[in-house]
C-alpha positions, 0 to 999 in steps of 0.5 A, a space after each residue: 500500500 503506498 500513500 501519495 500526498 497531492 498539493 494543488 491549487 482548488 480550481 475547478 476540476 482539479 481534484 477530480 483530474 487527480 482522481 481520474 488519474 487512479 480510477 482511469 486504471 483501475 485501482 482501487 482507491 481505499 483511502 481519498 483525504 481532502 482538504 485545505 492545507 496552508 495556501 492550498 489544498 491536499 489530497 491523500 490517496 491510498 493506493 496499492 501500486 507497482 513501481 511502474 505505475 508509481 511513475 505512471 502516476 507521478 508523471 500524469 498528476 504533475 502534467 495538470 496544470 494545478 498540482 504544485 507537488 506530489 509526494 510519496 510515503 507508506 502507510 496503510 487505510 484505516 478500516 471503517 469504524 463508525 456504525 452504518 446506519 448512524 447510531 441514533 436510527 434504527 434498521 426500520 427507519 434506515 429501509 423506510 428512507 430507502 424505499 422512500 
């Protein structure tokens, strides 16, 4: 599992050109962090990758226009917690909504 740290500027579009870059090959993306960081915005992706596509990767988000830098660093996801439902609705009410 590799984690990249992407600092870019919040302009329209960005972050999803960013994320495009992921999805475009298929990968799965189990963690996605975004947010405003000193003068500009970061987004934290958890990825698991090769070499090849690392520099496939490094190459295509430095290519939009937007992204002022991209790091690298390992880290793992973690798992989700929170309960699903929320804690305060009940399985009725959570089929209710849905069928709504």
């Amino acid at each position: 599992m590799q984690t990249f740290q992407i600092r870019y500027r919040n302009t329209q579009g960005t972050l999803m050109r960013i994320l495009n870059g992921a999805s475009r090959r298929g990968l799965d993306i189990p963690s996605v962090v975004a947010g405003p960081v000193e003068y500009g915005h970061q987004v934290t992706l958890a990825l698991e990758v090769n070499q090849k596509q690392v520099g496939q990767l490094f190459r295509e988000w430095y290519a939009i226009a937007d992204v002022i830098y991209v790091g690298l660093g390992t880290a793992h996801a973690e798992p989700w917690t929170a309960a699903h439902p929320p804690a305060g609705v009940t399985q009725e009410e959570s089929r209710a909504a849905a069928r709504a």
